[in-house]
N, C-alpha and C positions, 0 to 999 in steps of 0.2 A: 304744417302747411301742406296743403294738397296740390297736388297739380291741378292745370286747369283741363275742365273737360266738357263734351258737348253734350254730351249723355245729362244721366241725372246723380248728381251726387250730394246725399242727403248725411248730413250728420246724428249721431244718437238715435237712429230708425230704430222704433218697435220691432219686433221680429216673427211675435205670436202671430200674425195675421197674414205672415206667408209663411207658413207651415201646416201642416193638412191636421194635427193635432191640435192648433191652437193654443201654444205654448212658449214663451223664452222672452230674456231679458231683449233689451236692443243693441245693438251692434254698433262698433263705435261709429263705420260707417257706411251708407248702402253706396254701390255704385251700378249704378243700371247703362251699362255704354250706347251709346248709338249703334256702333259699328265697328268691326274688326279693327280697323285703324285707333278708332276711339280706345278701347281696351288697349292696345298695343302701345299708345304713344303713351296713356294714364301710368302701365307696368313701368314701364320705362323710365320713366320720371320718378314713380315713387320708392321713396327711404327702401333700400330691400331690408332694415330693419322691422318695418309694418309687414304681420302678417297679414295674406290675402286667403279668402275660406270665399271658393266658387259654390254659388249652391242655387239648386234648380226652385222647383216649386214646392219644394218642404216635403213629398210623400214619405219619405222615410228619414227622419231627423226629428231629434230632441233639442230644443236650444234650451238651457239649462238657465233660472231664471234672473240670474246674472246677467244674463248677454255675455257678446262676444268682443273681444279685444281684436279686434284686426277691420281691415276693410272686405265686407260682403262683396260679393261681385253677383251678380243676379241679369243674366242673361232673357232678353225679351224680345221685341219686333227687331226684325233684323239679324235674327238667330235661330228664327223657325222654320224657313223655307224647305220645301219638299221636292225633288226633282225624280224623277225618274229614266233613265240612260240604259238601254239593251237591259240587262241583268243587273244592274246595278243601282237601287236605291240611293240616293245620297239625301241626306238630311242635317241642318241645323241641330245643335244642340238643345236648343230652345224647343224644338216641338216638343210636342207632347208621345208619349208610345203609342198611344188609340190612335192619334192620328196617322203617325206615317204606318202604322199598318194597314189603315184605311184606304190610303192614298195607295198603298204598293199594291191591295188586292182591288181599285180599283183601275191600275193599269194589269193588270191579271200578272202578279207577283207575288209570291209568298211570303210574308213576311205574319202572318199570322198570330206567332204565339207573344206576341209585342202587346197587342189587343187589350188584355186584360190588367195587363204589368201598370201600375199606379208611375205619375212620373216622367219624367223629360230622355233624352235618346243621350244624354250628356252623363245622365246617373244610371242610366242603365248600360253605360259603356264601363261607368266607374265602379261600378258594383257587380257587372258581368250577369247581368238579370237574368232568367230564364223562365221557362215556363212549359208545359206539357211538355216535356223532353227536351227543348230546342233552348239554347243562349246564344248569348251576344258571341259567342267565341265562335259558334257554329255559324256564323256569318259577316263576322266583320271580316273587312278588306283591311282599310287603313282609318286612321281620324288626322286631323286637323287641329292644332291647338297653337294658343298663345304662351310664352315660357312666363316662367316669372321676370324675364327682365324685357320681356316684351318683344319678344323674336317669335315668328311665325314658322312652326316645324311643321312637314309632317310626318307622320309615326305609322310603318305598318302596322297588323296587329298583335304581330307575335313579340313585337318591342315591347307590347303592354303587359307581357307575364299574368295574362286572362286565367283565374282560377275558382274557385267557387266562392262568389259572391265579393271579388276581389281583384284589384287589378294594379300592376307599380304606376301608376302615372306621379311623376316627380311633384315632391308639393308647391303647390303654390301656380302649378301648370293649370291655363282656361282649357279646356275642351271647346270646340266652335264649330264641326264640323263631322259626321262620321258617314262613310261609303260602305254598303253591305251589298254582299251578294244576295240575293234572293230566285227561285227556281221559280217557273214558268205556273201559272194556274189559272184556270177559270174563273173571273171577277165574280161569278153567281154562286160558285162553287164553294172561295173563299168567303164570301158574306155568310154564306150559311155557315160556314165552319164557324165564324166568329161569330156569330148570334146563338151559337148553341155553348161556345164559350162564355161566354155573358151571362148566361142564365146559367151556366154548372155554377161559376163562381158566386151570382147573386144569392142561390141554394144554400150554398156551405159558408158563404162569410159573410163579416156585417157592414156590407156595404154604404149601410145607410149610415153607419157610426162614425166618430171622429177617432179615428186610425192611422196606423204607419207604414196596414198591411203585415207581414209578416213580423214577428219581433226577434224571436230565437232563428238560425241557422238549424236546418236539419244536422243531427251530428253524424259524422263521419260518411264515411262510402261514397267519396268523390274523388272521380279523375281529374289530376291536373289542368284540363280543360273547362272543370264545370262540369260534366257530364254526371247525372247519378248514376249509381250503381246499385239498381232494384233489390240485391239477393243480400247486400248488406245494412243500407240504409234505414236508420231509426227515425221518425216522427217526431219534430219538440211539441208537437202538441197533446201526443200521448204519451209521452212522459211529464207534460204538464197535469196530463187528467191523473195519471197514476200518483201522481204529489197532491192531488188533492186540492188544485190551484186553479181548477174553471169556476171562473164566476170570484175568484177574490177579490176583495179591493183595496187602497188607502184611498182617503179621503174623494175627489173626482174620479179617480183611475181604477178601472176594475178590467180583469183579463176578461175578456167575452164569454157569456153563456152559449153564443153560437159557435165559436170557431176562437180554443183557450189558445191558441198561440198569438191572436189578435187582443193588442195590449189598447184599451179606447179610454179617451176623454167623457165621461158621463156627461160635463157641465161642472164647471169651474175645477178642475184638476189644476197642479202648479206642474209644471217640469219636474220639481221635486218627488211631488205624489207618481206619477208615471215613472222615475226613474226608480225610486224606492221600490214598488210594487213588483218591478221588473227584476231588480236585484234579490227580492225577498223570495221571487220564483225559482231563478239562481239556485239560493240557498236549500230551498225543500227539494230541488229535484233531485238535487246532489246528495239530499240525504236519503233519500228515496229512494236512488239507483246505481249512482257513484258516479255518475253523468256530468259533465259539468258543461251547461246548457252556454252557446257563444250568444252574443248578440249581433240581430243583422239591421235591428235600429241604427243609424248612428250617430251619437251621442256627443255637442262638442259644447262648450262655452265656460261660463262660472257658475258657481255660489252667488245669490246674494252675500254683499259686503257684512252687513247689521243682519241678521237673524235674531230678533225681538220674540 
């Protein structure tokens, strides 16, 4: 039994048609809140034996084509607002990253290297995203979040143990709100920066394909913060070429002929085909260099039950 809510709560939802690969079983059940209250009073009420799995607009997730056992939480209007205060960004979880970078260079702020970053300010807090040099660590202040039992904290950032591509936030914790410093910059100065962003990244990856964006984690050569470290840091993409793995495929799923660390849906891939192919990379790179490549997809749900 569910609690009641004002939001929208959907039993047995499809899952493949929000996720930017187009993939995964349905989830037992979506909950899309109205409003921070809505989410709060829905936690609070529900079995804490029911897992909750918060997730944005799919850019970097595989739902696996089982689906998921738990209640989705899928945050939308009412969770994307954008403000801008002195130095200070503050954003919804629910925007989008192009957006509030948008938004921050055109009150002449910097928030720039957000721009290009695939994805909501909720998963790039959670995943500590970065991009031409700069992450989320390099500018968050504090976030805003809902607990699991439905108490509204807020978290500095140094609470979040922000590390490369990684962050503690307690399971089962909404994300709703996050506050970034951003420095001072010319709105025409910033546009241009990010229009010339646009076009590096349309160059080297396949933007037009159905992706997740990056798939492997560069390995090694990071600071505690996220930060790379130029004079150590390896490429999983050239040790994907050196295994011999651009352009591979199973079935739908083939690693990109443009940019092999982008793992793409050709048309009709299973979550299967793209996790398989992804693990089969895994395997040859490791045997190729002694590398053993992480993943920065991330991966949750089941099997199908019957495999025929």
């Amino acid at each position: 039994m569910m609690p009641p809510v004002r939001g929208t709560l959907t039993e047995g939802r499809p899952l493949a048609d929000l996720t930017w690969l187009r993939v995964g079983g349905p989830a037992d059940w979506l909950f899309q809140p109205a409003d921070e209250e809505d989410l709060a009073g829905f936690l609070a009420a529900l079995d804490p034996a029911v897992p909750v799995f918060p997730m944005g607009v799919g850019s970097n997730l595989i739902v696996r084509d089982g689906g998921l056992r738990a209640v989705v939480i899928r945050l939308g209007r009412g969770f994307n607002g954008i403000r801008v205060e002195g130095e200070r960004v503050i954003s919804g979880a629910a925007a989008l990253d192009a957006h509030v970078a948008r938004r921050a260079a055109e009150a002449g702020r910097d928030l720039t290297f957000l721009r290009t970053i695939p994805g909501t300010i909720g998963g790039a807090v959670r995943m500590n995203a970065g991009c031409y040099g700069s992450y989320v660590a390099d500018h968050l202040i504090e976030v805003q979040a809902i607990t699991r039992e439905g108490r509204a904290v807020t978290l500095p950032a140094a609470d979040l143990g922000l590390a490369y591509r990684q962050s503690r936030l307690p399971e089962g914790w909404v994300l709703v709100e996050a506050t970034f410093r951003a420095d001072a910059g010319d709105p025409a100065a910033l546009a241009r920066r990010m229009d010339e962003q646009i076009a590096r990244r349309d160059s080297s990856q396949p933007t037009r394909e159905r992706s997740a964006g990056s798939t492997f984690r560069n390995p090694a050569g990071f600071s505690s913060t996220g930060r790379a470290d130029d004079t150590h840091e390896l490429k999983a993409w050239k040790l994907i070429d050196e295994a011999g793995m651009r352009g591979a495929r199973r079935g739908g799923a083939q690693m990109s002929e443009m940019h092999s660390n982008f793992l793409i849906n050709t048309g009709g891939a299973t979550a299967a085909d793209l996790e398989g192919l992804g693990e089969e990379v895994i395997k040859r790179v490791f045997q190729s260099s002694g590398i053993e490549l992480q993943w920065e997809i991330m991966r949750v749900g089941e099997e199908p039950v019957n495999k025929q």
